[in-house]
KOLTIVO-183941 format. One record per atom (N, C-alpha, C): residue number from 1; residue in one letter; atom name; z, y, x. Coordinates in Angstrom, 2 decimals, decimal comma. Example, Ala and Ser with C-alpha at 12.3 -4.5 7.8 and 13.67 -1.06 7.14 Angstrom:
<rs>
[1; A; N; [7,80; -5,69; 13,19]]
[1; A; CA; [7,80; -4,50; 12,30]]
[1; A; C; [7,80; -3,30; 13,20]]
[2; S; N; [7,08; -2,25; 12,85]]
[2; S; CA; [7,14; -1,06; 13,67]]
[2; S; C; [7,87; 0,03; 12,90]]
</rs>
This chain:
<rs>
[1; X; N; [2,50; 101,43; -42,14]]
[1; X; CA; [3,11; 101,37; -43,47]]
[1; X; C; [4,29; 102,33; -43,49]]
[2; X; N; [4,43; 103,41; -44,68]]
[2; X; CA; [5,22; 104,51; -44,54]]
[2; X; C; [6,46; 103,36; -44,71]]
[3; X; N; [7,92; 103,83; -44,86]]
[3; X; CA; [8,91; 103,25; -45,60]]
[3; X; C; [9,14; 103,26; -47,03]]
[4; X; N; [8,85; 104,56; -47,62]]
[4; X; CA; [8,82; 104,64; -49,20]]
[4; X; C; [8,35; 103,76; -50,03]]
[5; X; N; [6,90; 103,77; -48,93]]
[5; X; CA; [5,79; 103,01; -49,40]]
[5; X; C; [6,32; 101,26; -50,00]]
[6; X; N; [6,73; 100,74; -48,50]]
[6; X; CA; [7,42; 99,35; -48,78]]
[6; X; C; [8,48; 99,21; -49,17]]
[7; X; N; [9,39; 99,88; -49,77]]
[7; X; CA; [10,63; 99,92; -50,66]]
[7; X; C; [9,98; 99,38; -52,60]]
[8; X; N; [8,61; 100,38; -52,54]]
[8; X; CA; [8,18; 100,45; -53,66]]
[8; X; C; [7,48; 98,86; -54,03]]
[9; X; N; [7,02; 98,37; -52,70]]
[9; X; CA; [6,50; 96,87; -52,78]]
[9; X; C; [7,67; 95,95; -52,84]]
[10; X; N; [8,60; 95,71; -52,65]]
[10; X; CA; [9,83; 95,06; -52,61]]
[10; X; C; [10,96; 95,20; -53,83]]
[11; X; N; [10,07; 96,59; -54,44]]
[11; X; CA; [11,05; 96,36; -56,10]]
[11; X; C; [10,00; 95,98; -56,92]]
[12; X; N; [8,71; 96,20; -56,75]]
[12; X; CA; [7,75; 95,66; -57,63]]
[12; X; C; [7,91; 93,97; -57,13]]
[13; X; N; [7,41; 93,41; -56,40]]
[13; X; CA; [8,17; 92,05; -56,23]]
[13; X; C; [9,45; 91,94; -56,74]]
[14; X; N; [10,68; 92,42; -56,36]]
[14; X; CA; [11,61; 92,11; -57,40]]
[14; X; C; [11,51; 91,72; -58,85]]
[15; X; N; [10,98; 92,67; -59,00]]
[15; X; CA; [10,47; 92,69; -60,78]]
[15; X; C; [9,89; 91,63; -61,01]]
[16; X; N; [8,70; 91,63; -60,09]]
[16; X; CA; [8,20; 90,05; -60,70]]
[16; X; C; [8,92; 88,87; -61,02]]
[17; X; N; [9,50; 88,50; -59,56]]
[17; X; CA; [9,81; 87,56; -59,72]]
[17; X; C; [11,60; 87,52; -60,51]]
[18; X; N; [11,92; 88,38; -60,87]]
[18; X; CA; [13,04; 88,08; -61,88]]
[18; X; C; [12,32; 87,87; -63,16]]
[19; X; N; [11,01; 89,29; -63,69]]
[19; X; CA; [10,47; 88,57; -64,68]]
[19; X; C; [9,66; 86,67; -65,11]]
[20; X; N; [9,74; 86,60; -64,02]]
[20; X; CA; [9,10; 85,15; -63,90]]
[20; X; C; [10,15; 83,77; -63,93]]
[21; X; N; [11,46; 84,26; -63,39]]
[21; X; CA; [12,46; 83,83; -63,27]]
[21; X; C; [13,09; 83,75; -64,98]]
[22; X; N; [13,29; 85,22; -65,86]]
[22; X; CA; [13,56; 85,08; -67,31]]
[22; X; C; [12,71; 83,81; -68,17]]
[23; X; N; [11,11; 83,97; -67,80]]
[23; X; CA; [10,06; 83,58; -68,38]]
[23; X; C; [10,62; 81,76; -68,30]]
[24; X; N; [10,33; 81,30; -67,08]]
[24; X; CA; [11,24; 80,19; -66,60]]
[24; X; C; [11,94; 79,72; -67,52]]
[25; X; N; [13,66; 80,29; -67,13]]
[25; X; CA; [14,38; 79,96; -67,82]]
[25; X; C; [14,57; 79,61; -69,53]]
[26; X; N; [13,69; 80,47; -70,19]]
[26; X; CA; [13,22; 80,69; -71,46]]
[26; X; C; [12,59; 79,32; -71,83]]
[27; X; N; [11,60; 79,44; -70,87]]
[27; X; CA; [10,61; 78,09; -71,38]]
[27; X; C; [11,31; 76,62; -71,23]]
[28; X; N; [12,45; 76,68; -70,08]]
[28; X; CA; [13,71; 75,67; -70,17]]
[28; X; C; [14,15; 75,45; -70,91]]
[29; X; N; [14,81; 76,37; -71,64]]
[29; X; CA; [15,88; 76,69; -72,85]]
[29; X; C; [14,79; 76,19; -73,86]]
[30; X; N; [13,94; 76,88; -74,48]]
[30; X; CA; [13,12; 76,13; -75,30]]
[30; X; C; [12,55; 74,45; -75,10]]
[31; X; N; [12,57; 73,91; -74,19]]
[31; X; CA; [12,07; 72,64; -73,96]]
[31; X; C; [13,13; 71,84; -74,62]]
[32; X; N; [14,60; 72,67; -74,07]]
[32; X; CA; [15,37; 71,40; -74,13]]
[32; X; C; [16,33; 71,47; -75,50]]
[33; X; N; [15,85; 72,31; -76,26]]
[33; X; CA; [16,18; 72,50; -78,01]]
[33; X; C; [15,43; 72,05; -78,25]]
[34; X; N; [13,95; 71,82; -77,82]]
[34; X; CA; [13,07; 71,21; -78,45]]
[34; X; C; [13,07; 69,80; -78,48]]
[35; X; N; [13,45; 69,09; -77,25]]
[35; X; CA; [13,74; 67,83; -76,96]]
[35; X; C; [15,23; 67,37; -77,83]]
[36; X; N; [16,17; 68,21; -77,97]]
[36; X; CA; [18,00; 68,17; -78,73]]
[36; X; C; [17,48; 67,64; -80,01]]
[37; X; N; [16,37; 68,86; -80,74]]
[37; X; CA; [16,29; 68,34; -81,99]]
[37; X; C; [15,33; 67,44; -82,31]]
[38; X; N; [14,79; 66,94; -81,85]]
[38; X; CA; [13,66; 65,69; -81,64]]
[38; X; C; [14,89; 64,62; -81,70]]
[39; X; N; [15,64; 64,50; -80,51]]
[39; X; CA; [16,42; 63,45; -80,65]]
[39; X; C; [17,28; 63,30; -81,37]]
[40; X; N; [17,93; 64,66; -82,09]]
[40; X; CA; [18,69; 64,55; -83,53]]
[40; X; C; [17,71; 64,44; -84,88]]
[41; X; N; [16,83; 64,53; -84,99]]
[41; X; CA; [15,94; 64,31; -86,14]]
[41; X; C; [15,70; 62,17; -86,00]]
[42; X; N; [15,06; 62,26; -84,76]]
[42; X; CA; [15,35; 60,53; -84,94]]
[42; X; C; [16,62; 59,60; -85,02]]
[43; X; N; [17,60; 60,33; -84,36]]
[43; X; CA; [18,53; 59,46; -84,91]]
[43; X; C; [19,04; 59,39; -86,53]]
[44; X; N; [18,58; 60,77; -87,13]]
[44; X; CA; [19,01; 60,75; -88,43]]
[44; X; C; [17,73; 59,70; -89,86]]
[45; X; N; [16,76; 59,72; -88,74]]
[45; X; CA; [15,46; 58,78; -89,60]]
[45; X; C; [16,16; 57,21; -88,75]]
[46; X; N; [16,95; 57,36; -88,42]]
[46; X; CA; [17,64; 55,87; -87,64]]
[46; X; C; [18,52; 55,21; -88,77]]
[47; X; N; [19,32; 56,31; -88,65]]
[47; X; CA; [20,48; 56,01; -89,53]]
[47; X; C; [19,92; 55,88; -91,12]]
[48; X; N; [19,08; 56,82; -91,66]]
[48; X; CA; [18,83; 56,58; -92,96]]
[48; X; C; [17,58; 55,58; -93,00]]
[49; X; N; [16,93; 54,52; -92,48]]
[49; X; CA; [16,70; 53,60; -92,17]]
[49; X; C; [17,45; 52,44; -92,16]]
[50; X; N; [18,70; 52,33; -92,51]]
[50; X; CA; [19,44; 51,78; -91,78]]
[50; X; C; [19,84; 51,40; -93,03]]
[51; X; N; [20,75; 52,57; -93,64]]
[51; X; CA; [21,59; 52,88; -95,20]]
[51; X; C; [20,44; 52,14; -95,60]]
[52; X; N; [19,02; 52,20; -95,88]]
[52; X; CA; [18,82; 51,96; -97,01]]
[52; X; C; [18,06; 50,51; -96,93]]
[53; X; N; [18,28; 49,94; -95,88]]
[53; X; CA; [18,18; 48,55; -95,79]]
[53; X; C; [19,62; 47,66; -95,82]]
[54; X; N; [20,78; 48,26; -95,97]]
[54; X; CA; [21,70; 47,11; -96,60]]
[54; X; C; [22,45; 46,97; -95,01]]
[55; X; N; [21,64; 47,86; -93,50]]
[55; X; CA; [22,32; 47,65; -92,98]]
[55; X; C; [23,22; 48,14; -92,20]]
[56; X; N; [23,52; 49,58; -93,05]]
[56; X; CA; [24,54; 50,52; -92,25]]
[56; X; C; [25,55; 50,35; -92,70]]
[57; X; N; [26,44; 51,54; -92,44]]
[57; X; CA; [28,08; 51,27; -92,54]]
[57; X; C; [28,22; 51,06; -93,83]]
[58; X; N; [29,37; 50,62; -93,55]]
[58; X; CA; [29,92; 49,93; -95,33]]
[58; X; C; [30,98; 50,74; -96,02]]
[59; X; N; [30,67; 51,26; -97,22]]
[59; X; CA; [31,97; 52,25; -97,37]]
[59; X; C; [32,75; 51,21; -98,65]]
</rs>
């Protein structure tokens, strides 16, 4: 194996795996906005559930 040669395999691996690493992180970031507003959408069908049975806050 020349040296050039395996410099060129070791940035193409690089690449990958940082691209795989972005990809990752991304699909994290999306899960857990996805899960934030799930759990802010039910608490707000909580609360207006609530108002309009007589048994939320009292103004």
């Amino acid at each position: 194996m020349s040296f050039p040669y395996f410099w060129v395999e070791v940035v193409r691996f690089g690449k990958f795996f940082s691209i795989r690493k972005t990809y990752f992180l991304q699909v994290k970031r999306l899960i857990l906005f996805g899960t934030l507003e799930k759990c802010a959408f039910l608490i707000l069908l909580i609360l207006k559930s609530y108002s309009t049975c007589g048994v939320g806050y009292v103004n």
